[in-house]
N, C-alpha and C positions, 0 to 999 in steps of 0.2 A: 504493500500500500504506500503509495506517494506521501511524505509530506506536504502540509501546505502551509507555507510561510505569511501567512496572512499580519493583516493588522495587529493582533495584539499579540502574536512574536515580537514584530518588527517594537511594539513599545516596550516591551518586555527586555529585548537586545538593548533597547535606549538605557534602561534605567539601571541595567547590568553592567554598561560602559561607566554610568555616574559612579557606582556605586564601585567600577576595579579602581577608575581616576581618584575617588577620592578614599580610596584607601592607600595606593599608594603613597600618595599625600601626607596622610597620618604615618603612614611608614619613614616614611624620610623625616617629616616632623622628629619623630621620634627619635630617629640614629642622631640627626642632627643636635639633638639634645643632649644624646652621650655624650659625642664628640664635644660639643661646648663646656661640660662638663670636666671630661677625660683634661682639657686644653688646660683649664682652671687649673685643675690639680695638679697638673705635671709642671705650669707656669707658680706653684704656688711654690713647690720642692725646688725648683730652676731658683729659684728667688732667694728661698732661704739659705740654700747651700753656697751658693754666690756670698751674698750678706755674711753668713758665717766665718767664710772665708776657707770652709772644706775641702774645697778641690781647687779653688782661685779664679780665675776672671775668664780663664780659658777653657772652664767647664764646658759650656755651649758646643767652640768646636770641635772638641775629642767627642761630647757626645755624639753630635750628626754624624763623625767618623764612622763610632762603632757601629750606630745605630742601622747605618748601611750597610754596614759590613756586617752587622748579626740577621738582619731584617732585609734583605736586597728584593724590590720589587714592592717593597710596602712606600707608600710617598705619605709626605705629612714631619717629617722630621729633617728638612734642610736644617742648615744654617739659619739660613733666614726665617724662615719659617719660626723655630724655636728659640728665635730673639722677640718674633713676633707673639711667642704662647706667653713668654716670661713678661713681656709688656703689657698683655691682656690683664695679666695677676696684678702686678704691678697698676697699675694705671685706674684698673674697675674696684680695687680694694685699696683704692687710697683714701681718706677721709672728704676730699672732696668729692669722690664718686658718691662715695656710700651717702652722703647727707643730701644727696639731688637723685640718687635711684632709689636707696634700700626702705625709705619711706613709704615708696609707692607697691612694695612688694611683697610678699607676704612674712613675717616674722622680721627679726632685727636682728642678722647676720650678715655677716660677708657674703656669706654662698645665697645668701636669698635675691641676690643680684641675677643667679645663672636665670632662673626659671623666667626674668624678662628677655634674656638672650637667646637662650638653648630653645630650638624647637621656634623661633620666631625671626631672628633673624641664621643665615650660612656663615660661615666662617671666613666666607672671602669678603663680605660686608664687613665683620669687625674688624679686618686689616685693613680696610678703607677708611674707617673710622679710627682707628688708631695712628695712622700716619698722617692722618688729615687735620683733623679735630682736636682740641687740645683742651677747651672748654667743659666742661661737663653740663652745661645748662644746653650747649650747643648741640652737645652729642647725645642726649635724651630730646632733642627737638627733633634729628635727622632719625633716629631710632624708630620714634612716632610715627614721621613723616614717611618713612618707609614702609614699616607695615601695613600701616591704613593705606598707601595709594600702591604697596605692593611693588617700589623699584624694585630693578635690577642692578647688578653691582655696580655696571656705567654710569645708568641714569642717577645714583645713590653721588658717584663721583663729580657727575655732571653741578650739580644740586649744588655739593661744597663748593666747586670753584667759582659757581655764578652767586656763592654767599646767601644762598635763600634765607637764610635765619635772621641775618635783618637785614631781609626784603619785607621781609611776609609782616602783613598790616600793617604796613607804614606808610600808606599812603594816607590824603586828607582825605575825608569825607564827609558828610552831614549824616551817615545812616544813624546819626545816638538819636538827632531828631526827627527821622522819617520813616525809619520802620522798628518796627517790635522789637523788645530789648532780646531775644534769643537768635530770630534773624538779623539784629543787628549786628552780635559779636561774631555770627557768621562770616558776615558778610565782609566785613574787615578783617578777617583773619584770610579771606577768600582774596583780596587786593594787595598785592604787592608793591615797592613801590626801593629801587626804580625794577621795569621792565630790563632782560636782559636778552636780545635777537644776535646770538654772536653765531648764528646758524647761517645767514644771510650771507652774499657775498655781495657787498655794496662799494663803491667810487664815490667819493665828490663829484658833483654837488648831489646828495641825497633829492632827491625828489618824493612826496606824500604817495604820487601814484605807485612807482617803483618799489617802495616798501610796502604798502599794501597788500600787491600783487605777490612780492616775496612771499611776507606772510600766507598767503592764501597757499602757494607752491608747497611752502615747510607747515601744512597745516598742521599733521602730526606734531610735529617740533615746537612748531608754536602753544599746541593744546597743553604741553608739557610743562611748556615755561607759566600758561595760564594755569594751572592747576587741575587738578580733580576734580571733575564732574562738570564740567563746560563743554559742551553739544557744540559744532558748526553748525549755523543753519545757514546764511550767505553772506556774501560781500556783495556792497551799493546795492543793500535792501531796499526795493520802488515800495514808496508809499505816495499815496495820492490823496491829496488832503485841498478841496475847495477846488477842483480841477486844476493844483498845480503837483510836479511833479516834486517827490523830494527823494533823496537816496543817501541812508544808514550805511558808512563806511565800512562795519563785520558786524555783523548781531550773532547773540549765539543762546542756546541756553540751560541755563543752569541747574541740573538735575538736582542737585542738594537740596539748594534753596529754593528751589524750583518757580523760577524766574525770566523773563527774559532778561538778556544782558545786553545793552549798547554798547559797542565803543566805537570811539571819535578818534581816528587821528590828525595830531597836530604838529609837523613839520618845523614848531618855532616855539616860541616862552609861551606860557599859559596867560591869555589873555581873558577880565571877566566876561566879557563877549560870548566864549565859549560856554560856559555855565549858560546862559540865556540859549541857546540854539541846541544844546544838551537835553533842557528842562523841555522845549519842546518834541522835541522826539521822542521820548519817556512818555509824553501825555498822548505822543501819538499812539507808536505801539500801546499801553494800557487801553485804550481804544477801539483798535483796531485788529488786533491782534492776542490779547491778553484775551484768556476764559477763568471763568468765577473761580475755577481752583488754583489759578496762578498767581502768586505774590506779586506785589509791587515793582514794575522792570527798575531795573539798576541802570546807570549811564557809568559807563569810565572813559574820563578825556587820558589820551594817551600822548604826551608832549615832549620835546626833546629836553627842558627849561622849565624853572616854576618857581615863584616867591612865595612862602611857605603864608606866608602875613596875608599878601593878596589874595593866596588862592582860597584860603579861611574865611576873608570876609565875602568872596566872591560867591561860595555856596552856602553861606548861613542862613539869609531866607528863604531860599529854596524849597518848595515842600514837594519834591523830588526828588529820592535817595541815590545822589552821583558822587563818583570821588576823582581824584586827578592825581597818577602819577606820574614819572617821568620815564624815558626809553632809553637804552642805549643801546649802539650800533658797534661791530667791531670792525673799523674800515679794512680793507683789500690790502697790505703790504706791496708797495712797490718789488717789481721783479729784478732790481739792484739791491735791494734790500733781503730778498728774501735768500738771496744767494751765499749772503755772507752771514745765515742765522745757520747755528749748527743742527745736525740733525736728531731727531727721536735717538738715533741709534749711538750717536756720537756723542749724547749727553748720557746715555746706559752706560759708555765705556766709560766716564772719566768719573761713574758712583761707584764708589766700592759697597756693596749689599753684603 
């Protein structure tokens, strides 16, 4: 007798795929925990025996030595590598770690640090973190930041060198006055400030059209640098208001807050002008486009310049929740220039690791 692969096979196949996905998940969750653990302990021994002065400063490299030599084919015990486990001890059980992590975690011990690490973030994140970051208020920001939007070790990398820790809510805004005290701390936690497009390959003289368009090309890349939960919907959104035509520079929108979102860009210093033709667009889209279960749209002027004083009094009365930050571009290096910068591989030779 034939089978027949009918409909509730074929869901039945579906929910048996969720269900190997995410158990492998937990499975790695879980090694990954040892390992963060095993790291801990072997950097906490690394540490003391150093300190003690047991075997002397040169511990580290006889160990990678033997370690290869008794263990060949196992990886995780370079040199570097095990300069990197004894910094992890070092660095998460120092008093400044512990009084910005070990609060948030359960019991008040050194090791009650692992169980925010192990099993949540990989091991090649905390060596990102550990060469990068130096803060502890910083590197429980990036820790955050990671898990809730789920980077990857790049994008984790990307993140430190473009300084998002203070990007993030630092722009102006009115939302304390124009929307709800829950979406408001959203909402500025959601604005950065300044923007960072070093994705772009741009020349003198920038032109507004030019970078638009960029943007639109590195949409992906862009959504990254805008954060989590920002939808594309288009660029020079036609709205038609009184039979005249008008057109929204990017709209997009914002599944958290769940919003539309305007933004303006502005090729020169933020002028109050801009807030006035902001405010109306905001009233357009809520109009036009907003339904009863969507929040209040948002406006953000995007400028390359901003006087912090001006740009304050310029949206105080506004009762349309806009903010203004500023942009930066990473201009195109001259091709005399770029010949005499040395290369990726050139500065690996002259690091000793």
């Amino acid at each position: 007798m034939e089978v027949v692969f009918n409909k509730e096979y074929k869901e039945w196949l579906f929910e048996l795929k969720q269900k190997i996905a995410g158990t492998q998940i937990r499975v790695a969750k879980q090694a990954n925990s040892v390992l963060i653990q095993f790291y801990w302990d072997l950097g906490k021994d690394i540490s003391i025996k150093i300190t003690q002065g047991k075997w002397g400063s040169k511990l580290i490299d006889q160990l990678a030595i033997d370690l290869k030599k008794e263990l060949p084919g196992i990886k995780g015990f370079s040199r570097t590598n095990l300069y990197y486990i004894k910094q992890f001890y070092e660095t998460f059980s120092s008093e400044e770690y512990q009084n910005i992590f070990v609060p948030q975690a359960e019991g008040q011990n050194k090791n009650a640090i692992i169980p925010q690490l192990g099993g949540q973030l990989p091991w090649g994140h905390i060596k990102v973190l550990l060469s990068k970051v130096k803060d502890a208020s910083e590197c429980l920001f990036y820790i955050q930041q990671t898990i809730t939007n789920d980077w990857g070790r790049d994008v984790l990398a990307l993140q430190i060198k473009n300084n998002l820790f203070t990007r993030q809510g630092k722009a102006i805004t009115n939302f304390k006055n124009t929307l709800p005290n829950t979406m408001s701390d959203l909402a500025n936690q959601t604005i950065k400030d300044p923007y960072v497009f070093d994705f772009m390959t741009m020349t003198q003289p920038f032109k507004e059209k030019d970078i638009e368009n960029q943007l639109v090309d590195h949409i992906s890349k862009f959504l990254l640098e805008l954060g989590k939960g920002f939808a594309y919907v288009g660029r020079q959104y036609h709205l038609e208001i009184a039979n005249e035509d008008y057109y929204i520079d990017l709209l997009f929108y914002h599944i958290h807050l769940k919003c539309y979102v305007v933004i303006e860009l502005k090729n020169t210093k933020f002028i109050p002008e801009y807030a006035g033709k902001m405010n109306f667009y905001l009233s357009a889209v809520d109009t036009l486009l907003k339904d009863d279960i969507d929040k209040p749209t948002i406006g953000i002027i995007l400028c390359r310049d901003k006087n912090n004083i001006t740009t304050e009094f310029a949206l105080r009365d506004f009762n349309k929740p806009m903010g203004v930050s500023e942009f930066q571009l990473v201009e195109n290096l001259p091709e005399n220039l770029k010949s005499s910068l040395p290369t990726i591989e050139e500065i690996e030779e002259g690091i000793d690791i």
